[in-house]
VMD Tcl script that draws the C-alpha trace (Angstrom):
set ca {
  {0.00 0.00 0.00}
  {3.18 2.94 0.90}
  {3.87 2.27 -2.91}
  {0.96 3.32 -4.25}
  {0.33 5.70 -1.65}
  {3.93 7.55 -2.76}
  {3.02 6.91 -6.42}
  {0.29 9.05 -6.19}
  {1.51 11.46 -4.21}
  {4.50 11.92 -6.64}
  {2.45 11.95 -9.02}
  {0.07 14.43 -7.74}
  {3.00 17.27 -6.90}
  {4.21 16.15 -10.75}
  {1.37 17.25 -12.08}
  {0.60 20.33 -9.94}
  {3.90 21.92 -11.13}
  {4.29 24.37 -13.97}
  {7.33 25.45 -15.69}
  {6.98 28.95 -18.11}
  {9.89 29.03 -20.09}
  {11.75 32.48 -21.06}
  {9.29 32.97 -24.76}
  {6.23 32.44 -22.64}
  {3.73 33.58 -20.18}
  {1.49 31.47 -18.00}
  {-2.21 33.21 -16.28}
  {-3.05 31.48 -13.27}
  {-6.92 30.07 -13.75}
  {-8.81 28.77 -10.80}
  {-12.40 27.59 -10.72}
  {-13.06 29.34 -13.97}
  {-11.64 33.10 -13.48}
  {-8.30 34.01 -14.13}
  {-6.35 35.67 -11.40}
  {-3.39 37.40 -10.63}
  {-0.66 39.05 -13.10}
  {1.14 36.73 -16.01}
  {4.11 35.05 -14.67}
  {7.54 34.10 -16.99}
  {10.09 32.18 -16.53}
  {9.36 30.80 -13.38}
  {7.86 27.37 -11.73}
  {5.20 27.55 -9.75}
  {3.23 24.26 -7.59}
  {-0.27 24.62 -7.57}
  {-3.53 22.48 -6.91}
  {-5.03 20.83 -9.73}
  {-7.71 20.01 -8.27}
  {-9.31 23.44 -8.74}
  {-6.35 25.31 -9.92}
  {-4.63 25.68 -13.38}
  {-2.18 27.28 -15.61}
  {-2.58 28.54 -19.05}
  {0.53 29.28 -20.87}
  {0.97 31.21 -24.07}
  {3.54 32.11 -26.34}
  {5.25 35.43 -26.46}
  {7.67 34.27 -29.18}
  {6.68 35.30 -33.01}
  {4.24 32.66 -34.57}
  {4.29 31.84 -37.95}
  {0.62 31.19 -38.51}
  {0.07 29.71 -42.27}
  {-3.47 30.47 -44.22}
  {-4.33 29.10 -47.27}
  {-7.20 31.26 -48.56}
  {-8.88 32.98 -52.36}
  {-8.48 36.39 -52.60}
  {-10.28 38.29 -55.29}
  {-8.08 40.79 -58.08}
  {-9.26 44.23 -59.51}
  {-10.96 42.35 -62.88}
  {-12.44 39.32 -60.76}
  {-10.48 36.94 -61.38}
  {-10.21 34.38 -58.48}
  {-6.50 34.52 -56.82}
  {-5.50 31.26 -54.50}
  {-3.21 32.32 -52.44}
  {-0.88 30.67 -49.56}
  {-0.10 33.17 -46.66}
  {1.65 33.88 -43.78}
  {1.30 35.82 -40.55}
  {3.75 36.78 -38.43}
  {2.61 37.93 -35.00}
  {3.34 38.15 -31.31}
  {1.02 38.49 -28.23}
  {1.91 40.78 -25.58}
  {3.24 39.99 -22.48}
  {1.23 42.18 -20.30}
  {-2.42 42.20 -22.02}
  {-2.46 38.09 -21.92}
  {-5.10 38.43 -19.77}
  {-7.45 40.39 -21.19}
  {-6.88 38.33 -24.67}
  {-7.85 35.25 -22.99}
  {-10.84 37.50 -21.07}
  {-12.30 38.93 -24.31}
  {-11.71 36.28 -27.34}
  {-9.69 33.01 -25.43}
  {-7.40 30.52 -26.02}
  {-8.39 29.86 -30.09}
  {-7.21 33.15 -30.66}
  {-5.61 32.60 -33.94}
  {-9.14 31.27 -35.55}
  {-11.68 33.49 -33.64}
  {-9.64 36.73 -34.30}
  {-6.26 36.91 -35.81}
  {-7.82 35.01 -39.07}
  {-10.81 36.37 -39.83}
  {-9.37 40.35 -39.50}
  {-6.70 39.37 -41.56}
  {-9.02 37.54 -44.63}
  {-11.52 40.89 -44.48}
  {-8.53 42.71 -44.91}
  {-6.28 40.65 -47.43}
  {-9.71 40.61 -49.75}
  {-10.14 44.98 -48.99}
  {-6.79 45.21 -50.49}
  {-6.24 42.51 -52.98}
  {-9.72 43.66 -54.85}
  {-7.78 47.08 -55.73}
  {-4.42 45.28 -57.37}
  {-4.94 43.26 -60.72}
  {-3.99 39.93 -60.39}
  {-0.42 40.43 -62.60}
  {0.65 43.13 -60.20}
  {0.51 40.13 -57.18}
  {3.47 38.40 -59.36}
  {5.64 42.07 -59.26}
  {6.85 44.19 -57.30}
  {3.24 45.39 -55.90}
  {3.44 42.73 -53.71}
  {5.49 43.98 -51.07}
  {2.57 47.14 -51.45}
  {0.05 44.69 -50.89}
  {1.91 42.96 -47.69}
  {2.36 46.44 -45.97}
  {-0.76 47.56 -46.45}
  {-2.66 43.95 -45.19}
  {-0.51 44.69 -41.90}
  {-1.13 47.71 -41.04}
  {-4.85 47.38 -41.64}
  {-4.99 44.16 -39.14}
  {-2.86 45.88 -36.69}
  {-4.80 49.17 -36.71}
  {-7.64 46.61 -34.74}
  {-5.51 43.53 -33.28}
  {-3.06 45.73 -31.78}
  {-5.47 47.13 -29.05}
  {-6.11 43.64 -28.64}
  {-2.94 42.54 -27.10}
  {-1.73 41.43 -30.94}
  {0.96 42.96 -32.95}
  {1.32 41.74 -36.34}
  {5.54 41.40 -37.41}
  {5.01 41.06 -40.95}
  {2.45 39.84 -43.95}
  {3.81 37.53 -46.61}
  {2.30 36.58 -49.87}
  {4.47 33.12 -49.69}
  {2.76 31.84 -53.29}
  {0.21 32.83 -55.93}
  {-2.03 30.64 -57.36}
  {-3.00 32.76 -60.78}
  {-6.07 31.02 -63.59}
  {-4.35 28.79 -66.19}
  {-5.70 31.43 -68.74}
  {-3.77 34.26 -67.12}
  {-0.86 32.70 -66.76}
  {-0.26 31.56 -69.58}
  {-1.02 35.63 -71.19}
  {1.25 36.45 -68.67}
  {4.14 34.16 -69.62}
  {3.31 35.04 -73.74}
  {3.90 38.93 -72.70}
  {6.84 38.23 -70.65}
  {8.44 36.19 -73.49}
  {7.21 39.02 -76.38}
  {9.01 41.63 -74.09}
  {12.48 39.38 -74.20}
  {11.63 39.32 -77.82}
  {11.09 42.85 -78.48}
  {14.37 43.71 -75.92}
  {16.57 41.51 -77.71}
  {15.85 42.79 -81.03}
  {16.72 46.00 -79.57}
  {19.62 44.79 -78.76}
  {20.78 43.73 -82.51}
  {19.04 46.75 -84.12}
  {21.45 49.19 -81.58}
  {24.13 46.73 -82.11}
  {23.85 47.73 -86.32}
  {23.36 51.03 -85.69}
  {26.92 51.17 -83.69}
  {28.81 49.18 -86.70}
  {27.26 51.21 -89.08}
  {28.20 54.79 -87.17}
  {31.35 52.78 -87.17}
  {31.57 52.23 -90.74}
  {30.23 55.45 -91.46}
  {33.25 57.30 -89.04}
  {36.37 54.31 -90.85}
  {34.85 55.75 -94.03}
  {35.26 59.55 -93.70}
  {38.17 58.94 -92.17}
  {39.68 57.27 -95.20}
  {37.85 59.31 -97.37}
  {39.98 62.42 -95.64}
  {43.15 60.37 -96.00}
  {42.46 59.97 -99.93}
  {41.72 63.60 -100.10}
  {45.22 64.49 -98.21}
  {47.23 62.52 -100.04}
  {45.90 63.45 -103.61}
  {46.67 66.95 -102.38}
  {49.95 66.10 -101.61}
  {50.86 64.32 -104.68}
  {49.34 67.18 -106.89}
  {51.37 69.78 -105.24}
  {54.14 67.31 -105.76}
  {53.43 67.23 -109.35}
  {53.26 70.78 -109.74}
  {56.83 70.99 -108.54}
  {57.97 68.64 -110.61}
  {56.53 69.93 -113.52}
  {58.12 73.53 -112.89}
  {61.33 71.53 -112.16}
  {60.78 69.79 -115.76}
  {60.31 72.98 -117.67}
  {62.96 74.61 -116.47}
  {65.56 71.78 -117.69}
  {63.73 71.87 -120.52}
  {64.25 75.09 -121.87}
  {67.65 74.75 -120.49}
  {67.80 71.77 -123.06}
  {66.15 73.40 -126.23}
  {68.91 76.21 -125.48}
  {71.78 73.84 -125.25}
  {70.37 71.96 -128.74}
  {70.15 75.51 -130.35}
  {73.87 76.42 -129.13}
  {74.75 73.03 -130.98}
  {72.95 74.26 -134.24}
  {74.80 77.54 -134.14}
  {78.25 76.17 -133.47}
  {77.63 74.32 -136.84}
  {76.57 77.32 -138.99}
  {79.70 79.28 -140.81}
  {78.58 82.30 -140.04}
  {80.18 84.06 -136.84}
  {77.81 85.13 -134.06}
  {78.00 86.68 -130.70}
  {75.69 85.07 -128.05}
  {74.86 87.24 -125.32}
  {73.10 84.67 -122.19}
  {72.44 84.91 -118.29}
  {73.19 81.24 -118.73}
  {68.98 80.38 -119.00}
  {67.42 81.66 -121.72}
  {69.91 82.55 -124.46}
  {69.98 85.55 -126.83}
  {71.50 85.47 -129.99}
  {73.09 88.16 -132.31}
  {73.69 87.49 -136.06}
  {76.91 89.13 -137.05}
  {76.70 87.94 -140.67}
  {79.73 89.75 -143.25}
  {78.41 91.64 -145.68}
}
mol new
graphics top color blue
foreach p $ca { graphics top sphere $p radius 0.5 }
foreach p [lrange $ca 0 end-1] q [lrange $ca 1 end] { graphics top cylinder $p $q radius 0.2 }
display resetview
């Protein structure tokens, strides 16, 4: 009989012992009303027979909703969500008082689908796949925490984990996405022929200036030569006349600045 006399009674002190851990709180609860201030991280003995603890997280909660969420044009969005939120410490109480322990269903849920669907409706349904979805996030939160927050409830963040768009749309959406690459790659090659041919056009003019310089230059060079030319050549005509006169019988006098000659016919008469 003393061993099942001390198994109970160790077993009755087991089980009239709590333990709150440091991301918790516990409210005391004894025939039906809840008394005293939240306790944390603590242990407390009390009697079950008509005493009780309720503990509740103070940590942040990931709390995952899969719900539909109407766009701008209709259209019916599934969507996966998630809600990050934290109770506070010191209005425990009067969250259990006013709403209780299914808090998450009874409140946290139902503010957040009335105003996920508020805000969604004003989007179209290919702005939920952009950017616009970190508008649509901060805008969910501060809606729910403009009421849950008086509530003892403060809402971390709002993520749109994954989209669910209508086979029809998605597909229009992926045909745009891939006419855009299109259209920005052949973008691409017409600047890329507009480059070579500036390039072309600059090579071009450049030798085109070249040609032009050195046709100057070998004009001018011509010129010279060609006054170099006629001056030898007269020089020669003059020499070939001196040779004609030195053959003729007649005397002469030839008076010359050694270019162009002039000559005197002394002929005996």
């Amino acid at each position: 009989m003393k061993v099942y006399y001390y198994l109970f009674l160790f077993l009755f002190l087991f089980s009239s012992c709590v333990v709150v851990r440091q991301d918790e709180v516990a409210v005391k609860r004894r025939q039906g009303k809840l008394i005293g201030q939240p306790i944390t991280q603590t242990a407390r003995i009390y009697n079950p027979l008509v005493a009780t603890y309720i503990k509740i997280p103070t940590r942040i909660v990931n709390l995952k909703i899969n719900l539909d969420i109407p766009s701008k044009e209709g259209l019916t969005i599934g969507s996966e969500m998630s809600i990050l939120y934290r109770v506070k410490s010191s209005e425990v109480t009067n969250l259990l008082e006013n709403v209780g322990m299914n808090y998450e269903q009874e409140l946290i849920a139902p503010v957040f689908r009335s105003a996920l669907a508020d805000v969604s409706a004003r989007f179209m349904a290919k702005d939920m796949h952009t950017g616009n979805r970190a508008s649509i996030e901060d805008e969910v939160k501060s809606m729910i925490n403009a009421t849950l927050e008086e509530k003892g409830i403060v809402i971390e963040q709002v993520l749109m984990k994954r989209i669910v768009l209508p086979q029809s749309l998605s597909m229009a959406i992926e045909q745009k996405l891939t006419a855009e690459q299109q259209a920005q790659q052949m973008q691409f090659v017409l600047e890329r022929e507009r480059l070579e041919n500036e390039r072309k056009l600059i090579e071009a003019d450049g030798e085109a200036q070249a040609s032009i310089i050195a046709a100057k230059g070998k004009a001018k060079a011509n010129q010279e030569l060609s006054v170099g030319l006629n001056e030898l050549l007269l020089r020669l005509r003059a020499i070939q006349a001196f040779e004609k006169l030195s053959n003729s019988p007649n005397a002469k006098i030839i008076v010359t600045d050694g270019q162009t000659p002039l000559i005197i016919d002394d002929k005996q008469k």
